[in-house]
C-alpha positions in Angstrom: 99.8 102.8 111.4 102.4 102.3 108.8 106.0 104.0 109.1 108.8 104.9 106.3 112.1 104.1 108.1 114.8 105.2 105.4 118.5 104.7 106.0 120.0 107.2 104.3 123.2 104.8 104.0 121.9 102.6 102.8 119.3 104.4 100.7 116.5 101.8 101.1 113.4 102.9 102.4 111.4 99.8 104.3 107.5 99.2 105.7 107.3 98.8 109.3 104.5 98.4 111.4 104.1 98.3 115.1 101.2 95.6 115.2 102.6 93.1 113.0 103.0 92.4 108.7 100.5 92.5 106.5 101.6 90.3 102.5 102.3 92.3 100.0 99.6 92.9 97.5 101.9 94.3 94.6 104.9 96.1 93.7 105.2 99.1 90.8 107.5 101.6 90.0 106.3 105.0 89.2 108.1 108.6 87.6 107.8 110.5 85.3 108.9 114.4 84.6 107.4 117.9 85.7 108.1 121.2 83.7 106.7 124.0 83.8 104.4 125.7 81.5 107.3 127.4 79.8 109.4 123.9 79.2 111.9 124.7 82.3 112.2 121.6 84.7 110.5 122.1 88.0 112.8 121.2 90.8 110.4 120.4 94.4 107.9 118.0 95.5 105.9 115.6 94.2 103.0 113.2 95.7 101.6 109.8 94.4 98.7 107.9 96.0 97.1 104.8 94.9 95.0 104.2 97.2 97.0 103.9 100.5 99.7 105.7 102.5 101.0 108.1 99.4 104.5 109.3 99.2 106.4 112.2 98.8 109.3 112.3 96.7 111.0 115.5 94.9 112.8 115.8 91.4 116.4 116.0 90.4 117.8 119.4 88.1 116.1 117.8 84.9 112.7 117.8 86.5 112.8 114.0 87.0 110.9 111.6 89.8 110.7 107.8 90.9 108.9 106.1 93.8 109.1 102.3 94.5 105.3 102.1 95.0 103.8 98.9 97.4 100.7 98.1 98.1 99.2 96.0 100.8 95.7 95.5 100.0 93.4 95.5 96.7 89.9 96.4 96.9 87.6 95.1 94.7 86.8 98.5 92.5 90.8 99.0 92.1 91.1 95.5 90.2 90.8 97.0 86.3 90.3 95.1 83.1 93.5 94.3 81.3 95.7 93.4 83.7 97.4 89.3 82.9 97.9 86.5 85.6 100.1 87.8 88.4 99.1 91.2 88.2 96.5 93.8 88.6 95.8 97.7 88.1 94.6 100.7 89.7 94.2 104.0 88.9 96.8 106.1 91.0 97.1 110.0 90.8 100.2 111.9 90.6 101.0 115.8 92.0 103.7 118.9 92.1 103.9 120.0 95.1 103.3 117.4 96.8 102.7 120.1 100.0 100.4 122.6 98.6 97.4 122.7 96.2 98.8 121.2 92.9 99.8 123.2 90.1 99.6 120.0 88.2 97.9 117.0 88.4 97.4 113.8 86.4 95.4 110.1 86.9 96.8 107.0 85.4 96.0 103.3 85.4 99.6 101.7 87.2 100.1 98.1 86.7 101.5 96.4 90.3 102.7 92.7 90.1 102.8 90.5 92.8 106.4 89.6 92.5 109.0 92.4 93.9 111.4 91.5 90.7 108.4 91.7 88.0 107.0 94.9 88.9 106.4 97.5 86.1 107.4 100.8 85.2 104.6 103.6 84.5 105.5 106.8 83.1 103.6 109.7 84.5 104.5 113.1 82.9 103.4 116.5 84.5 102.9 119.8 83.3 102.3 123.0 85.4 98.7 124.5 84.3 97.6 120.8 84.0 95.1 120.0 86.3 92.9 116.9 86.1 89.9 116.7 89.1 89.1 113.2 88.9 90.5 110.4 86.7 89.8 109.6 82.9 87.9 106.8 81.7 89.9 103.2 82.2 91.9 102.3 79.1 
């Protein structure tokens, strides 16, 4: 079982687990903003997953998120066309409120990288009323 230990100090939020390390399989950063139908910036929770753990993370007063997202394993249905030497690419899927059926929802191809200091930056925009069930067609 995989914990989130964050110092709050320190502000750095590290993978621990009990029985030992598993390599890193790739590194991406994720955010993106949330508004609401009417254009107003949605201040509360947010949930991404690609395909393990998931985390929570909530938005500032302009609506805006970020997670430092790592993954330790690739299967091989996440490894999508497109992605160069070094990397690879999954679909991940991104949700406000991260605590409750979503009032928006969105799927998107993410690069990761192996390397910490290579990793890419997706930009995953929701809007309430938005709601996609399962995830578009790879690009």
């Amino acid at each position: 079982m995989w914990m989130k230990i964050a110092p709050v100090a320190l502000g750095l939020v590290l993978n621990a687990c009990p029985f030992g390390s598993e390599p890193v399989a790739g590194y991406a950063r994720i955010e993106g903003t949330v508004r609401m139908a009417d254009g107003s910036a949605y201040r509360g929770s947010v949930f991404v997953f690609c395909g393990e753990g998931g985390q929570d993370t909530g938005t500032n007063a302009h609506g805006r998120y970020a997670v430092e997202y790592t993954v330790r394993s690739i299967t091989a249905g996440e490894r999508l066309p497109g992605a160069t030497e070094g990397e690879f690419r999954q679909i991940c899927r991104v949700s406000a409120p991260g605590n409750r059926p979503p009032f928006a929802r969105r799927y998107e191809t993410v690069t990761f990288t192996r390397a910490r200091g290579d990793r890419v930056t997706t930009e995953i925009d929701l809007v309430e009323g938005e709601v996609e069930t399962e995830p578009q067609p790879f690009p």
